[in-house]
C-alpha positions in Angstrom: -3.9 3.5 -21.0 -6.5 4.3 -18.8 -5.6 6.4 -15.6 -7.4 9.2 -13.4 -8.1 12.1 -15.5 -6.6 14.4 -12.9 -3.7 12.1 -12.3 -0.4 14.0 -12.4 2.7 13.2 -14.7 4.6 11.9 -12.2 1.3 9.4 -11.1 0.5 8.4 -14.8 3.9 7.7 -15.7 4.9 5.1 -12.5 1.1 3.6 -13.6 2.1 3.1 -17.2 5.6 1.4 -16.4 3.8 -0.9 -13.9 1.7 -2.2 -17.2 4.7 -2.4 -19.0 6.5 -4.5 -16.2 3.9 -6.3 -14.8 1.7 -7.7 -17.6 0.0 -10.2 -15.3 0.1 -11.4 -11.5 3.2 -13.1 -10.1 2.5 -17.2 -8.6 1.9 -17.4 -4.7 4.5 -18.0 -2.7 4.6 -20.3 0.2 4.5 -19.5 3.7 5.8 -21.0 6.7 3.4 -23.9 7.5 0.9 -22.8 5.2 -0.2 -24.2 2.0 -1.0 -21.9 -1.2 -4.6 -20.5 -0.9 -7.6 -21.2 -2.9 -8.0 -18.8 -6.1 -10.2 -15.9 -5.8 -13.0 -15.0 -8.2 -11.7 -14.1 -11.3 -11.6 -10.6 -11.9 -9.2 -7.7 -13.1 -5.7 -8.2 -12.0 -4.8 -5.9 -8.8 -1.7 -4.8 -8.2 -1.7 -3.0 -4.3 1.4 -1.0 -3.6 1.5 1.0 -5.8 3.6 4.4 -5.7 1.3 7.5 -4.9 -1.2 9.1 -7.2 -1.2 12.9 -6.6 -4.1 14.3 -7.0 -2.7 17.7 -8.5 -0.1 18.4 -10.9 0.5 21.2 -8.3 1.6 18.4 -5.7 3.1 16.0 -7.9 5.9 18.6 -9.3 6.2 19.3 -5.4 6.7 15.7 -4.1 9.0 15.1 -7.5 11.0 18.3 -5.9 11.4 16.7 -2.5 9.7 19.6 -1.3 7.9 19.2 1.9 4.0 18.8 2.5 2.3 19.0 6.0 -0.8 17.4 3.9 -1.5 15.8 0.5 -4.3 14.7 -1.5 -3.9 11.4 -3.5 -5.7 9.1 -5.6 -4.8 6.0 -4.1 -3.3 6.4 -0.7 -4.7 7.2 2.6 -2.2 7.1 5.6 1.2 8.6 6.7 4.8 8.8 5.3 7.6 9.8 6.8 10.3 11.3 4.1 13.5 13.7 4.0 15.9 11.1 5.6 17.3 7.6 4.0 15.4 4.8 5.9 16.1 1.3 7.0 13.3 -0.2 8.5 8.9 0.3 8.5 7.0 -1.9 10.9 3.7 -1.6 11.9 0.9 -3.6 13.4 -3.0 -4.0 12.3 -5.9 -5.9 12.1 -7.3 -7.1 9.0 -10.4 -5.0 8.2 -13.9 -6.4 8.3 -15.3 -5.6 4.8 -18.5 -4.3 4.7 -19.6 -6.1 1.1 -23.6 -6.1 1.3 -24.1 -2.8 1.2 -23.3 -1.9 -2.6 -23.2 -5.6 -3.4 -25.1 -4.8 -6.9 -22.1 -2.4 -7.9 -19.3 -4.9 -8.8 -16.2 -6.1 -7.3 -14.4 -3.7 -5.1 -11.2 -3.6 -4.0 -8.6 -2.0 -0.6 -5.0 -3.0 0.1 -3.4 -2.1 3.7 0.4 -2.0 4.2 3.4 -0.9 5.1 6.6 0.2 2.9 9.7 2.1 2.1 9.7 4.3 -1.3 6.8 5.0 -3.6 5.9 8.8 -2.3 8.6 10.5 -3.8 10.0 7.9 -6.4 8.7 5.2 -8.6 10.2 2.4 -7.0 8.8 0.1 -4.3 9.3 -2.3 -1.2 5.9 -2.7 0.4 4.2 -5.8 2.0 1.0 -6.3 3.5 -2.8 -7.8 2.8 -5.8 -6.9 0.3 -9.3 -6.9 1.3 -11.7 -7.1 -1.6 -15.2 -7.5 -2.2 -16.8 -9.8 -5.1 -20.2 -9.0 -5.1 -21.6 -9.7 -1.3 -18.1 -12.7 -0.7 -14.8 -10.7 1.2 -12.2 -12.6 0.0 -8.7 -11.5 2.0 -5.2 -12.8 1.0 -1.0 -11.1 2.0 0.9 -10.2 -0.6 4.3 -8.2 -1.4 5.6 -6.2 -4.0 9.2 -5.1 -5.3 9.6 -3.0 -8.2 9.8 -3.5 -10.9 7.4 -7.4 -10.4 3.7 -7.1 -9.8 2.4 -7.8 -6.8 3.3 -11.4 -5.5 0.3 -13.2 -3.3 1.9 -15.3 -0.6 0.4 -18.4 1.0 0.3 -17.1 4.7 -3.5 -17.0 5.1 -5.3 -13.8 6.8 -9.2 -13.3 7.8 -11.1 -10.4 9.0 -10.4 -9.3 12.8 -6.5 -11.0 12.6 -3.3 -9.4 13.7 -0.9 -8.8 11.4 2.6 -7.6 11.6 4.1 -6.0 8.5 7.9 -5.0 8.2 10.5 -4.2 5.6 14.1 -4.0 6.4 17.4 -2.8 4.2 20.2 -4.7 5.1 23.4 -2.7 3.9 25.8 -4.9 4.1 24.2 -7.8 2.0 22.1 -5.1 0.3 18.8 -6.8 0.7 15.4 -5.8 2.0 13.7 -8.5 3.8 9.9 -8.3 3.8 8.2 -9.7 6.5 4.4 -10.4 7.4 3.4 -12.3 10.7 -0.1 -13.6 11.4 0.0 -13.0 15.4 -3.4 -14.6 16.0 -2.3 -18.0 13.7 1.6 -17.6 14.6 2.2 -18.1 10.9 5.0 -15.9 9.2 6.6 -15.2 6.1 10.1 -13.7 5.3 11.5 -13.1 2.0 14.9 -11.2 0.9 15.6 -9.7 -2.3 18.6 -7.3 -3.7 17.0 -4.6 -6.1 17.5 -4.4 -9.4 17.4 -0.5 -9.9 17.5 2.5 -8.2 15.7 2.0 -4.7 16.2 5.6 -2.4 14.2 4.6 0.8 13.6 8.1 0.7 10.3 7.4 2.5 8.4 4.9 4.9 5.2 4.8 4.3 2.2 3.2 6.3 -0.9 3.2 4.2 -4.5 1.8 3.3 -5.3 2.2 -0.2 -7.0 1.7 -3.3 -5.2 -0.5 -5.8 -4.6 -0.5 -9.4 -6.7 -2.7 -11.5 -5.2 -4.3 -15.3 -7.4 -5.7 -17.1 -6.9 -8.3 -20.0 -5.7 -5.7 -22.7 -3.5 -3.8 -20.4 -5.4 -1.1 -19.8 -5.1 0.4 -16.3 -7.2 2.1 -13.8 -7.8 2.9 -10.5 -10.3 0.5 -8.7 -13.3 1.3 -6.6 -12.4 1.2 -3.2 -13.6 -1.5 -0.7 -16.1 0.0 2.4 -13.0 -1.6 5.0 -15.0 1.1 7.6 -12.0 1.4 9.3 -8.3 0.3 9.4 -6.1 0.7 12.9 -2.2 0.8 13.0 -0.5 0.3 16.0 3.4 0.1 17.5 4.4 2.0 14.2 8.3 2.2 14.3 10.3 3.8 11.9 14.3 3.7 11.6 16.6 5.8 9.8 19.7 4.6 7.7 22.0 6.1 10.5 19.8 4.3 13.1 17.5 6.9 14.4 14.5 5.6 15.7 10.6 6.8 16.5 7.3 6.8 15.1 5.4 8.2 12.6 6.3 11.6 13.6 9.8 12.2 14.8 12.6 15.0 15.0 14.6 13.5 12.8 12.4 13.6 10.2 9.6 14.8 8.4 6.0 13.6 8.3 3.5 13.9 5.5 -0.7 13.1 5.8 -2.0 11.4 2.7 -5.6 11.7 2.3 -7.4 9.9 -0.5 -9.8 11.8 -2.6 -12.3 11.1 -4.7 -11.1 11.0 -9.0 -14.3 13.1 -9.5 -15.9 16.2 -9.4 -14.3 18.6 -6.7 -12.5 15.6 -5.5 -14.0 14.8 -2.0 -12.7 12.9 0.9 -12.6 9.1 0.1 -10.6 7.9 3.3 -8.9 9.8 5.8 -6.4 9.1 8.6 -6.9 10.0 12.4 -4.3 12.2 14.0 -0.9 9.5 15.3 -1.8 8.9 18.7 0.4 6.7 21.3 2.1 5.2 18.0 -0.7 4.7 15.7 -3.4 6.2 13.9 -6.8 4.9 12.3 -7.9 5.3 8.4 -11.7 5.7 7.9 -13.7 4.8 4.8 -15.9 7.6 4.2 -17.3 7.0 0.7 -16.7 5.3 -2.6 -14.3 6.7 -4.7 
């Protein structure tokens, strides 16, 4: 397979059994009051929400360890998670990114996923919903999606363009034992909702809000990490975070501790790739700063 060369054991191993469960996209699903959209360009199969990437073996026994991290470097995330408590609920608010494709047109298709989600930092499993924003050649081409481990990612039909609200959430429902995913369009007042009961281990021993780079599989199942989309900048807002006992707060709480994820770069001495602002009022920013 191919993964980071610095990726940790913990990183390459989640990457390897997403291959091995996910040998191709899932179908759209529908939306309320939206039909499916059109097919983007054909390229590599991208599968966004995927559980982190340390980028040291150092971190990666740490984060296996539950130990806590003020900071950590990834491949593939840039953002915030809150861990060391069971959770119930993520929600956060955001407008889709304006892409800036033209500038490194000539360089191929690039790619950036933006989402909210519960597991994934500290384990391999994952409940994350949200929308990609990817650039084929000089064309941004936008779509939601969500994904639930073990499945790959599954494209929904609620449409989403650069500059629109979006209102991501996923809920654990003990009693029926369910998450419910939910994305809301605010500017179109289109939603989608979908519940599902997981089939293995799922902790929520994290919530996560995140913009990352997603994981490309190509048509021999090889896997890697793809070049990340200039998205300039991606603002959360009204983050909201609940506990399983019903503790509620943002980002950064009492109750709880709060981990920032930068994204560095797979080579070299590993600089910054994207980086989050300090939470502010509820929210935070993440800026591109180069390609990874």
């Amino acid at each position: 397979m191919i993964v980071r060369t610095v990726a940790a054991a913990a990183g390459t191993a989640a990457l390897v059994a997403t291959a091995a469960a996910s040998p191709a996209l899932a179908a759209p699903a529908s939306a309320s009051g939206q039909a499916r959209p059109a097919a983007a360009p054909k390229a590599p199969a991208a599968f966004p929400g995927h559980p982190i990437i340390p980028a040291t073996g150092a971190q990666a026994k740490a984060l296996a360890l539950g130990q806590y991290q003020p900071t950590v470097e990834s491949g593939n995330w840039a953002g915030y998670a809150a861990t060391r408590r069971t959770f119930r609920t993520i929600r956060a608010t955001f407008f889709v990114p304006y892409l800036n494709c033209g500038i490194n047109a000539a360089s191929g298709s690039r790619y950036s996923s933006h989402w909210v989600g519960l597991d994934g930092f500290s384990d391999h499993s994952v409940e994350q919903d949200g929308i990609e924003a990817d650039c084929f050649g000089a064309k941004a081409v936008y779509h939601a999606w969500y994904e639930f481990y073990p499945k790959p990612e599954t494209r929904i039909g609620l449409r989403v363009a650069a500059g629109q609200s979006v209102t991501a959430s996923v809920y654990y429902n003990r009693s029926s034992r369910k998450f419910t995913l939910a994305l809301a369009n605010n500017t179109t007042r289109r939603h989608f909702r979908i519940s599902l009961r997981c089939r293995v281990r799922c902790l929520r021993s994290s919530a996560e809000v995140i913009s990352e780079a997603p994981t490309l599989v190509n048509n021999k199942g090889q896997l890697r990490l793809a070049n990340l989309a200039d998205y300039g900048a991606a603002g959360y807002t009204g983050v909201s975070v609940t506990t399983a006992r019903g503790t509620r707060g943002g980002m950064y709480a009492r109750d709880w501790s709060t981990t920032k994820i930068l994204q560095v770069s797979q080579q070299g001495s590993h600089p910054a790739v994207a980086r989050p602002t300090t939470v502010h009022d509820g929210g935070f920013s993440v800026y591109w700063l180069r390609q990874s």
